[in-house]
VEXDODO-720016 format. One record per atom (N, C-alpha, C, CB): residue number from 0; x, y, z; atom name. Coordinates in Angstrom, 2 decimals, padded with zeros to 5 digits. Each point is the difference from the previous one (the first is absolute). Glycine has a CB too. Layout:
<sites>
<site pos="NUM" px="X" py="Y" pz="Z" site="CA"/>
...
</sites>
This chain:
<sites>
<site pos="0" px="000.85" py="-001.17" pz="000.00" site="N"/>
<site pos="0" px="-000.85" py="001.17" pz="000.00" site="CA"/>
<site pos="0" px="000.90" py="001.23" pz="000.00" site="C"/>
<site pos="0" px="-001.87" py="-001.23" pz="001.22" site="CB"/>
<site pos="1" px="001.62" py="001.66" pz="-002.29" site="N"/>
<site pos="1" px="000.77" py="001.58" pz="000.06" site="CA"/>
<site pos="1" px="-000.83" py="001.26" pz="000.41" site="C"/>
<site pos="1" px="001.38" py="-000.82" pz="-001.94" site="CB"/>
<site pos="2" px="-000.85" py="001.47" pz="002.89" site="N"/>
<site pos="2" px="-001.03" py="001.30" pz="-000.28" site="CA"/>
<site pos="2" px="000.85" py="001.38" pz="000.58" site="C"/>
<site pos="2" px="-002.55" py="-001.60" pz="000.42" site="CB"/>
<site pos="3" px="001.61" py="002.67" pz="-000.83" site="N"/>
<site pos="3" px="000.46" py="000.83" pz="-000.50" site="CA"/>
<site pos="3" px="000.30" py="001.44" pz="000.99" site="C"/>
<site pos="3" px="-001.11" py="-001.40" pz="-002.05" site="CB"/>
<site pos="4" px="002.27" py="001.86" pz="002.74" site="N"/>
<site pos="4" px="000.05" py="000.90" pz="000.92" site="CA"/>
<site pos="4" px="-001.01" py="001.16" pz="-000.82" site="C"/>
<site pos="4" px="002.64" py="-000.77" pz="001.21" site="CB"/>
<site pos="5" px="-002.86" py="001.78" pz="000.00" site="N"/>
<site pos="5" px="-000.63" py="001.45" pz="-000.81" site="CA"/>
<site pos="5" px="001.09" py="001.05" pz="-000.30" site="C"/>
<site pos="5" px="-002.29" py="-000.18" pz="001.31" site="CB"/>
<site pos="6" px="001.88" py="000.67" pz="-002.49" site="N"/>
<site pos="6" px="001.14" py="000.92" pz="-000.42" site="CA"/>
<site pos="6" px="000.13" py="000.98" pz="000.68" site="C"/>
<site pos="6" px="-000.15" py="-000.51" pz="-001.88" site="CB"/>
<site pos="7" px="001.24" py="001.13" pz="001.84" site="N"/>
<site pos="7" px="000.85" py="001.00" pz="000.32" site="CA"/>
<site pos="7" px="000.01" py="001.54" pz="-000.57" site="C"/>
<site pos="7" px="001.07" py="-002.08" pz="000.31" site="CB"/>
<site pos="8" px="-001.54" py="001.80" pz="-001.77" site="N"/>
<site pos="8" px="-000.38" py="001.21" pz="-000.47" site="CA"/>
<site pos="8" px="-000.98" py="-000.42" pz="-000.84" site="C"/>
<site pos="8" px="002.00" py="001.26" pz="000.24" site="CB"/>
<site pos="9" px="-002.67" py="000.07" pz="-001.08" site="N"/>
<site pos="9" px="-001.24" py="-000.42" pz="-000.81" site="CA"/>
<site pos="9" px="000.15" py="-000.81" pz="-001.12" site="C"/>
<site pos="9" px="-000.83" py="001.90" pz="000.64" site="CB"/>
<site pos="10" px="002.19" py="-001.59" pz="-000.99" site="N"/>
<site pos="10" px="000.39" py="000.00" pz="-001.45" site="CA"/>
<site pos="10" px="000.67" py="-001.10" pz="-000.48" site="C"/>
<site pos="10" px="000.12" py="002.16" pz="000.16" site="CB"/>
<site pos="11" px="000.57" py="-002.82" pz="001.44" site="N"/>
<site pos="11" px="000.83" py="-001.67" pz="-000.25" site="CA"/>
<site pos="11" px="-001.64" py="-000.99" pz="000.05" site="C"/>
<site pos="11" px="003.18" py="000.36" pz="001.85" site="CB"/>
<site pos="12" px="-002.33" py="-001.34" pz="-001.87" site="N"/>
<site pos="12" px="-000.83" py="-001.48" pz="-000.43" site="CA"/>
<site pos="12" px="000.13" py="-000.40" pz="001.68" site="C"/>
<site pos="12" px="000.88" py="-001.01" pz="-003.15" site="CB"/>
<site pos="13" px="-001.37" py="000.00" pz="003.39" site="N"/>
<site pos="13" px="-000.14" py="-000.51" pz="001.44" site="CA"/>
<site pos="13" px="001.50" py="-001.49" pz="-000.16" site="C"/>
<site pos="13" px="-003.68" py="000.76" pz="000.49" site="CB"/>
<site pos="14" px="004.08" py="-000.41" pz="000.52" site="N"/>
<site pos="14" px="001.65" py="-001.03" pz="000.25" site="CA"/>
<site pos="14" px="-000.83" py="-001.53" pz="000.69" site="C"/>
<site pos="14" px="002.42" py="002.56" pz="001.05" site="CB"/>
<site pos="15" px="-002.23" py="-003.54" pz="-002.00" site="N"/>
<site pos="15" px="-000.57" py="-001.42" pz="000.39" site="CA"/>
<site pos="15" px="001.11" py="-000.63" pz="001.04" site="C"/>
<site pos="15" px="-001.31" py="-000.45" pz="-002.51" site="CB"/>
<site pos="16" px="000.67" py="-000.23" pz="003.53" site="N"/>
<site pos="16" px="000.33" py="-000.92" pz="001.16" site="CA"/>
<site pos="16" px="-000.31" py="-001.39" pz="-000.42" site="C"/>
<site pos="16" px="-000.50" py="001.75" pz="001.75" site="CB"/>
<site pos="17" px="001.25" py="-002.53" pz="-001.28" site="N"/>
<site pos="17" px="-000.69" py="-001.54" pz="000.47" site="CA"/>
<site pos="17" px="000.08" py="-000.05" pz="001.70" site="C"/>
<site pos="17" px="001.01" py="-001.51" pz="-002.45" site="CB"/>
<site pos="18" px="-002.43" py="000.09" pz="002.11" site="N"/>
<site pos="18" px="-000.03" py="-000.21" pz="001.50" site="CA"/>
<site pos="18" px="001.25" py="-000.25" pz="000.69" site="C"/>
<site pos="18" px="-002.08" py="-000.84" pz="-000.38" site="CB"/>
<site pos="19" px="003.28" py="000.11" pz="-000.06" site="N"/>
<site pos="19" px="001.28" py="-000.23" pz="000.52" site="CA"/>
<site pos="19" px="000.45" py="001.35" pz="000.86" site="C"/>
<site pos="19" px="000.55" py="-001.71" pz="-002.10" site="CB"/>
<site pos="20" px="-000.42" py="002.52" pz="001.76" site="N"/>
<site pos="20" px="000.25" py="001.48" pz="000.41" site="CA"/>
<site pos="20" px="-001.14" py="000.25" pz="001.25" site="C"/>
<site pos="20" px="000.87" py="000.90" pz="-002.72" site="CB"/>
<site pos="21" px="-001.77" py="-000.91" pz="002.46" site="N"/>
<site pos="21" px="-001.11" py="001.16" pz="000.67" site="CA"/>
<site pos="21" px="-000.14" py="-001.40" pz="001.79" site="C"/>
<site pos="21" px="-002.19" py="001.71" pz="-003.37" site="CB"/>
<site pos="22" px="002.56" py="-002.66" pz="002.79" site="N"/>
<site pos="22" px="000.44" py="-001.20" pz="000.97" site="CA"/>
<site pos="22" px="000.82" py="000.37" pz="000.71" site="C"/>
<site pos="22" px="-000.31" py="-001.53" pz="-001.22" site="CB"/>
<site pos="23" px="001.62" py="001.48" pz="000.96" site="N"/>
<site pos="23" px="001.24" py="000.29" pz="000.79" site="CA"/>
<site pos="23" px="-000.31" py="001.67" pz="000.66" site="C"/>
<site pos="23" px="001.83" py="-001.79" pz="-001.81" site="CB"/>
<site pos="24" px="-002.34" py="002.44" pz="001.22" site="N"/>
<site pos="24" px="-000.04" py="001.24" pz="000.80" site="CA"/>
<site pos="24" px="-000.51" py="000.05" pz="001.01" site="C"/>
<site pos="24" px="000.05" py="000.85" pz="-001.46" site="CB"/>
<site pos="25" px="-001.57" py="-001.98" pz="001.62" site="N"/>
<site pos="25" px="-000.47" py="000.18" pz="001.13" site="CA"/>
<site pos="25" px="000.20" py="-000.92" pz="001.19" site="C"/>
<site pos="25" px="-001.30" py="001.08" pz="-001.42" site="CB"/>
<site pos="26" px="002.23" py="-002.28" pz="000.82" site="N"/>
<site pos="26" px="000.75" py="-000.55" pz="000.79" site="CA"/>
<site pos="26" px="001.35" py="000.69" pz="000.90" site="C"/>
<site pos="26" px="-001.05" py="-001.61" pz="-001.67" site="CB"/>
<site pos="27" px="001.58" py="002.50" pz="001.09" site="N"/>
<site pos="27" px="001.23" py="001.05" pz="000.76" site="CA"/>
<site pos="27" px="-000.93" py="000.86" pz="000.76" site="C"/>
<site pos="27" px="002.04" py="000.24" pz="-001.92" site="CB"/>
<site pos="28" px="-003.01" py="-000.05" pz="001.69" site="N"/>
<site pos="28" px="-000.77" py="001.53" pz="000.90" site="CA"/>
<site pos="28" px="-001.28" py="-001.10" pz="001.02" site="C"/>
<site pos="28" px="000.06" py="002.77" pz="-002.70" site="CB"/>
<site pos="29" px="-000.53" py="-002.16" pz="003.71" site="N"/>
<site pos="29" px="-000.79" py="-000.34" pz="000.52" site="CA"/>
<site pos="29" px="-001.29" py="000.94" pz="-000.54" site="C"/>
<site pos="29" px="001.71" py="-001.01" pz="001.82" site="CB"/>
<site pos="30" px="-001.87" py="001.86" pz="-002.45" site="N"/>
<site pos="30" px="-001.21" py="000.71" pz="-000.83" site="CA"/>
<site pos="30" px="000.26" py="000.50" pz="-000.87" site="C"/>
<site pos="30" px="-000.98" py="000.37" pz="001.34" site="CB"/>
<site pos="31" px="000.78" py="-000.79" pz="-002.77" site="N"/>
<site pos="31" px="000.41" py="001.02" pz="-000.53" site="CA"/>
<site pos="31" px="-000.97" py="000.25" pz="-001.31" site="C"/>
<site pos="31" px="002.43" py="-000.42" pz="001.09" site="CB"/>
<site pos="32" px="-002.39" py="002.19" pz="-002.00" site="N"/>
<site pos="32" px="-001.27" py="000.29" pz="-000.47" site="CA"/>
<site pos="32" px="000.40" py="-000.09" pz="-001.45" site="C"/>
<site pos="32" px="-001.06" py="001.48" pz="001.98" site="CB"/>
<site pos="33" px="-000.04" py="-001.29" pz="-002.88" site="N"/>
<site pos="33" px="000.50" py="000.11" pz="-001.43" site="CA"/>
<site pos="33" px="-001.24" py="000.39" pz="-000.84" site="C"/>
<site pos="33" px="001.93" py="-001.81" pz="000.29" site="CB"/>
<site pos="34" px="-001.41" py="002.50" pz="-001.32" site="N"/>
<site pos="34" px="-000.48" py="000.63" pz="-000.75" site="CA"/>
<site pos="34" px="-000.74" py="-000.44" pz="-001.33" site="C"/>
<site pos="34" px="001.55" py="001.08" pz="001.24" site="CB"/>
<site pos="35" px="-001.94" py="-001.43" pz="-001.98" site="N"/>
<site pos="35" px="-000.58" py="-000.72" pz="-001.16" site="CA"/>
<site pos="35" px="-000.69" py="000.44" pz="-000.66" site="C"/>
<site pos="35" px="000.15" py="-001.33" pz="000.79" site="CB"/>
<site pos="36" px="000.19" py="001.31" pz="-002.52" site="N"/>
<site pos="36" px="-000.96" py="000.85" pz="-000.57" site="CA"/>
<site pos="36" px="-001.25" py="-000.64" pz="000.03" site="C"/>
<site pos="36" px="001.59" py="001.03" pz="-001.35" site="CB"/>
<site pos="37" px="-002.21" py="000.18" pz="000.22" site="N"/>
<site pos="37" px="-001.19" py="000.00" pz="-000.21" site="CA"/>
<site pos="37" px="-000.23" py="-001.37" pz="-000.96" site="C"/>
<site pos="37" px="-000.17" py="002.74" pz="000.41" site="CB"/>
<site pos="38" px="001.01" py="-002.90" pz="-001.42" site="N"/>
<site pos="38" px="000.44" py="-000.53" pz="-000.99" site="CA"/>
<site pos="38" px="-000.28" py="-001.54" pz="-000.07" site="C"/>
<site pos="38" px="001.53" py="001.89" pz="000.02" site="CB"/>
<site pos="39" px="-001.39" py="-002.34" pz="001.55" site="N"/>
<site pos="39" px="-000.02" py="-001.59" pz="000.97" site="CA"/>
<site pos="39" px="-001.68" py="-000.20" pz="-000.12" site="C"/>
<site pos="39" px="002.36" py="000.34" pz="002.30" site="CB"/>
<site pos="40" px="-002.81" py="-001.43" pz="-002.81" site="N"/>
<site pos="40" px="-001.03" py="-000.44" pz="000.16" site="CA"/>
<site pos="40" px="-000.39" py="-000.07" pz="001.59" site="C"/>
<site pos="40" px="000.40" py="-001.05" pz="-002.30" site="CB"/>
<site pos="41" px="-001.63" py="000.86" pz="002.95" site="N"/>
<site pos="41" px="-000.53" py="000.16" pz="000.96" site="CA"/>
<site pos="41" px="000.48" py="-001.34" pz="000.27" site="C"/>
<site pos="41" px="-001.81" py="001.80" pz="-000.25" site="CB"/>
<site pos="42" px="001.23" py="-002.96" pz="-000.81" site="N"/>
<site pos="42" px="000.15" py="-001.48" pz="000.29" site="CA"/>
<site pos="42" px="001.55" py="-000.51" pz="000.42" site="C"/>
<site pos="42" px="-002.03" py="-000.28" pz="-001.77" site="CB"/>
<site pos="43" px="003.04" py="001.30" pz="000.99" site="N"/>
<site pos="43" px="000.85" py="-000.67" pz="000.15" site="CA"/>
<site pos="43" px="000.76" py="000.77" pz="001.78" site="C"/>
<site pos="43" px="000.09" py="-000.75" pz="-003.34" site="CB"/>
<site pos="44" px="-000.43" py="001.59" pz="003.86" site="N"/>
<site pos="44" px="-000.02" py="000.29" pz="001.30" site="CA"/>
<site pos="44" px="-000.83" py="-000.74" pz="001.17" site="C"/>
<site pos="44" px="000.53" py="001.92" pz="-001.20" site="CB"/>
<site pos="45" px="-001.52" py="-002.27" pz="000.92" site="N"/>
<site pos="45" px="-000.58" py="-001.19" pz="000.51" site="CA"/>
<site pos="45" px="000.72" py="-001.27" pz="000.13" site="C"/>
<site pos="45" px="-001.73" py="001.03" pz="-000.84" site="CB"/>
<site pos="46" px="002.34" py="-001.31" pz="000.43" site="N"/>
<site pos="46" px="000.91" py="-000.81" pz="-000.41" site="CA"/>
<site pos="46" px="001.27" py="-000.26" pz="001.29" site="C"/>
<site pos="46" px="-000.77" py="000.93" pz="-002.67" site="CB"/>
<site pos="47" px="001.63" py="000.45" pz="002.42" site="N"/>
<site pos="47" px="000.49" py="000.38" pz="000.83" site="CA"/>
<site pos="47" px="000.00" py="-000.26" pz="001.21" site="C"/>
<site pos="47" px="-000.11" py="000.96" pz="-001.31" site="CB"/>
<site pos="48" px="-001.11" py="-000.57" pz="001.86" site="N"/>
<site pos="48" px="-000.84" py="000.04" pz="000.87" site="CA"/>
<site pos="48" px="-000.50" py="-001.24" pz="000.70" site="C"/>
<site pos="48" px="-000.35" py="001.85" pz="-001.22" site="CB"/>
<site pos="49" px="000.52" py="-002.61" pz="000.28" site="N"/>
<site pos="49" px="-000.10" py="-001.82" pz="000.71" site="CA"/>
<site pos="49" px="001.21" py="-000.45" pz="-000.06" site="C"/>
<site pos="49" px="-002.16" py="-000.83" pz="-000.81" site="CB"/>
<site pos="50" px="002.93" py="001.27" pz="-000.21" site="N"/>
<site pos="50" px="001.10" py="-000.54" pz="000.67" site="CA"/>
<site pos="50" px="000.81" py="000.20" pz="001.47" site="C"/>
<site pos="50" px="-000.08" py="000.00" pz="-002.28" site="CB"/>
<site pos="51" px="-000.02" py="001.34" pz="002.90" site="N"/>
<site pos="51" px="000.44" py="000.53" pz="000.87" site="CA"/>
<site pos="51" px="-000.63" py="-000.92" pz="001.21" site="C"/>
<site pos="51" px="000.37" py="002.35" pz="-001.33" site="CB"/>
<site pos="52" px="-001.62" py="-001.77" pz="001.22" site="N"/>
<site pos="52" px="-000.73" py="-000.39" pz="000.78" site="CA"/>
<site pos="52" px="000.09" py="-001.75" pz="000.01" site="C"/>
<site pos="52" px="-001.36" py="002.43" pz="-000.34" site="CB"/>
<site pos="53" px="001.54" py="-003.64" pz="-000.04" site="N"/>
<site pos="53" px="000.49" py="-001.30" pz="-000.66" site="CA"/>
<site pos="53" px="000.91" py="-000.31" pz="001.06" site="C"/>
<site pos="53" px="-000.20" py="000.38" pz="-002.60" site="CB"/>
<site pos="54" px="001.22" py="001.03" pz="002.89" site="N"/>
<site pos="54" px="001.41" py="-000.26" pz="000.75" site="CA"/>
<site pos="54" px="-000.27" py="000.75" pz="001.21" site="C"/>
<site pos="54" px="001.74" py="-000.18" pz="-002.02" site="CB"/>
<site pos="55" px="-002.60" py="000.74" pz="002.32" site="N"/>
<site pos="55" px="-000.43" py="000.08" pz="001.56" site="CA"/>
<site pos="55" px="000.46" py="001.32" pz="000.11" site="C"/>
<site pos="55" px="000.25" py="-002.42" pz="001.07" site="CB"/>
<site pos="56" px="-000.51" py="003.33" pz="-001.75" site="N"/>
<site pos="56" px="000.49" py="001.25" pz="-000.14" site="CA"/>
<site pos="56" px="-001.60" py="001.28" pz="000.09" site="C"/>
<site pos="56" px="002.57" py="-001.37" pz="-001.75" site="CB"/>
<site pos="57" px="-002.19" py="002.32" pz="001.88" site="N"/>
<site pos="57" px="-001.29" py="000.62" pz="000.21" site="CA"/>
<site pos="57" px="000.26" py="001.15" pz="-001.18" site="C"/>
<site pos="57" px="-000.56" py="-000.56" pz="002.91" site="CB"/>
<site pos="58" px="-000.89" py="000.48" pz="-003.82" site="N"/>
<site pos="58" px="000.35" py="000.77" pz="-001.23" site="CA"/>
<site pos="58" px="-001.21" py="001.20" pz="-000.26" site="C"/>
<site pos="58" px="001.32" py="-002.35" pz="-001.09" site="CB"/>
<site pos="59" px="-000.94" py="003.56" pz="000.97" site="N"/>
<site pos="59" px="-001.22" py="001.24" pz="-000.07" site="CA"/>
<site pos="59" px="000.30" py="000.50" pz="-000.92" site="C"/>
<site pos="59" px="-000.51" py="000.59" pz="001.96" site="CB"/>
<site pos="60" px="-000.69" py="-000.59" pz="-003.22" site="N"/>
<site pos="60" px="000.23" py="000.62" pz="-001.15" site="CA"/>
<site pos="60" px="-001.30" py="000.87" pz="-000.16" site="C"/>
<site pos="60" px="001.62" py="-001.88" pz="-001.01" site="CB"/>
<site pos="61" px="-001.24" py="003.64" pz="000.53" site="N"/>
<site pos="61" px="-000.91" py="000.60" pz="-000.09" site="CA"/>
<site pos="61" px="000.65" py="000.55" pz="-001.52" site="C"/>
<site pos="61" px="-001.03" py="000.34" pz="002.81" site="CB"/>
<site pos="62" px="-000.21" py="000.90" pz="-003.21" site="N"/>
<site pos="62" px="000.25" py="000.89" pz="-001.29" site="CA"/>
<site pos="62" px="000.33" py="001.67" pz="000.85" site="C"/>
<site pos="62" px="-002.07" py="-001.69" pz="-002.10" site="CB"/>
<site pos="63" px="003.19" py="001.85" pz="001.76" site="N"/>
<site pos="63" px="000.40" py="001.48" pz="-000.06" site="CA"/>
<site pos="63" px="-000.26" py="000.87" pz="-001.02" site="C"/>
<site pos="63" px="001.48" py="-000.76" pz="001.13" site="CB"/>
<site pos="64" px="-002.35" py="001.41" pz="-000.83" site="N"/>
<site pos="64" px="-000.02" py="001.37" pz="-001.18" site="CA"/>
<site pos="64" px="000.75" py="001.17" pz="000.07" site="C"/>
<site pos="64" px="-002.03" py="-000.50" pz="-000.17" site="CB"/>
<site pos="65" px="002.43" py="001.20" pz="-000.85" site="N"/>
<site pos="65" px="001.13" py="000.79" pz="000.05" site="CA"/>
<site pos="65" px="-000.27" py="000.98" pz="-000.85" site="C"/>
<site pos="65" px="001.47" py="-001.60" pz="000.56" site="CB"/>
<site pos="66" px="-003.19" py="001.44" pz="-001.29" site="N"/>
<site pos="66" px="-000.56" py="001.56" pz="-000.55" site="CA"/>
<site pos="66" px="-000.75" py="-000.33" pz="-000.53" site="C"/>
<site pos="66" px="001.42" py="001.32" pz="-000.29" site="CB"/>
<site pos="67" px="-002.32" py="-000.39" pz="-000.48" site="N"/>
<site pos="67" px="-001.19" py="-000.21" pz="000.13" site="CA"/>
<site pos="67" px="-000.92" py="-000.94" pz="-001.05" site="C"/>
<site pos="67" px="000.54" py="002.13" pz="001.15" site="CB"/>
<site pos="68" px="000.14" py="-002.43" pz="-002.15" site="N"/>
<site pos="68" px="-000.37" py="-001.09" pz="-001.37" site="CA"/>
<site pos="68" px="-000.53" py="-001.36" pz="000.46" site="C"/>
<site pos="68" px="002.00" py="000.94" pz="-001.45" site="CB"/>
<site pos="69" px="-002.36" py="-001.66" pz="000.66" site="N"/>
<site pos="69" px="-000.40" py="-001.28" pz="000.47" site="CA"/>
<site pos="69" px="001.55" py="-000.98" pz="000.52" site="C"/>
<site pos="69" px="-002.50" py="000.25" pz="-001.92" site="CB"/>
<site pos="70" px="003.04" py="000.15" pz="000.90" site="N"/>
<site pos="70" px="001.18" py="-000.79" pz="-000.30" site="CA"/>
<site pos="70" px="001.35" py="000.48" pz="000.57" site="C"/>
<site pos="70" px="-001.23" py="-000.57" pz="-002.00" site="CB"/>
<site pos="71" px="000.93" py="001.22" pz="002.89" site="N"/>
<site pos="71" px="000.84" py="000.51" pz="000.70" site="CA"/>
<site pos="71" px="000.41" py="-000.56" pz="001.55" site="C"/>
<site pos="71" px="-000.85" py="001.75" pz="-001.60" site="CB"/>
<site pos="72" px="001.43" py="-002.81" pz="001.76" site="N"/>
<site pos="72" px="000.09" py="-000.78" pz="001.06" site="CA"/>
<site pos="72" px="000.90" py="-001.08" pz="000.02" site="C"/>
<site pos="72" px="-001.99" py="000.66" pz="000.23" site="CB"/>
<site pos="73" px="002.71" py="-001.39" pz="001.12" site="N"/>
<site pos="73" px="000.94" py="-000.86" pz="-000.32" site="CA"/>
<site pos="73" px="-000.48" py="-001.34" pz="000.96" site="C"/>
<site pos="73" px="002.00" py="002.02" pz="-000.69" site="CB"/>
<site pos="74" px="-001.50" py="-002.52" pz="001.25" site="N"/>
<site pos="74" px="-000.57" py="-001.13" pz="000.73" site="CA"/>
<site pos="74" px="001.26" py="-000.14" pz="001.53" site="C"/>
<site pos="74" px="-001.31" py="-001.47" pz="-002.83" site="CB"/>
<site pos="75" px="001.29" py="001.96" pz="003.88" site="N"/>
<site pos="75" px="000.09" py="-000.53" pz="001.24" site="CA"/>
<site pos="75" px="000.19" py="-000.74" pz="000.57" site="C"/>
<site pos="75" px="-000.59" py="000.73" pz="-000.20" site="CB"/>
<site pos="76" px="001.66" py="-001.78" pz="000.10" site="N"/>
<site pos="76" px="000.16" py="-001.34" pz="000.69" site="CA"/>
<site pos="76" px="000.60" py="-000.16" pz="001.42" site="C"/>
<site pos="76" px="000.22" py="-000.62" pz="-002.26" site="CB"/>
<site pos="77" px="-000.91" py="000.03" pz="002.82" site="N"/>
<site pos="77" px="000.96" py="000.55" pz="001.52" site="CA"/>
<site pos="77" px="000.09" py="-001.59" pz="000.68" site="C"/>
<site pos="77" px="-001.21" py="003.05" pz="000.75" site="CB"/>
<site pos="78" px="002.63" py="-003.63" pz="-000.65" site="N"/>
<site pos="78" px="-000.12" py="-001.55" pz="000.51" site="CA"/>
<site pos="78" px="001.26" py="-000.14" pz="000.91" site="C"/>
<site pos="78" px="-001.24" py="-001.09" pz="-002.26" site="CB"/>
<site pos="79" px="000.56" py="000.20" pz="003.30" site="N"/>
<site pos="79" px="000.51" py="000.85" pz="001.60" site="CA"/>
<site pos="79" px="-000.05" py="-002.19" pz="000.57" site="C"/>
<site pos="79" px="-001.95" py="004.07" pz="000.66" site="CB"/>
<site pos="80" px="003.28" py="-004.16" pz="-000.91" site="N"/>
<site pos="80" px="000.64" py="-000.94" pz="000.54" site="CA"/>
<site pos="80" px="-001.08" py="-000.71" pz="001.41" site="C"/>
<site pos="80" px="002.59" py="001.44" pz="-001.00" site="CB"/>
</sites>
């Protein structure tokens, strides 16, 4: 499963992760948050989301808005060892 951090500026493309990565990070940290575009299917954050949760981990995902368009928003992941 690849997915997709939220960009940085308007104008770049969104920088792809694998789960391998977004794994080990939250294995070194006892909480830690992340950012995700818009770009990431809902399903495939759901996803995520069982997996974490699978490994006994506690996982909170909301939508951040950041102005006023529909499409203007990133996704909130917050998974806390």
């Amino acid at each position: 499963m690849d997915l997709k951090f939220a960009r940085t500026e308007i104008d770049q493309k969104p920088k792809k992760v694998e789960l391998a990565k977004i794994e080990a990070s939250v294995e070194k940290q006892e909480s830690v948050i992340f950012y995700f575009d818009r770009e990431n299917s809902h399903k495939d954050l759901l996803e995520l989301q069982d997996y974490f949760e699978a490994k006994g981990k506690s996982f909170y995902m909301s939508e951040v808005k950041y102005g006023l368009s529909d499409n203007e928003y990133t996704y909130q992941v917050h998974i806390i060892n």
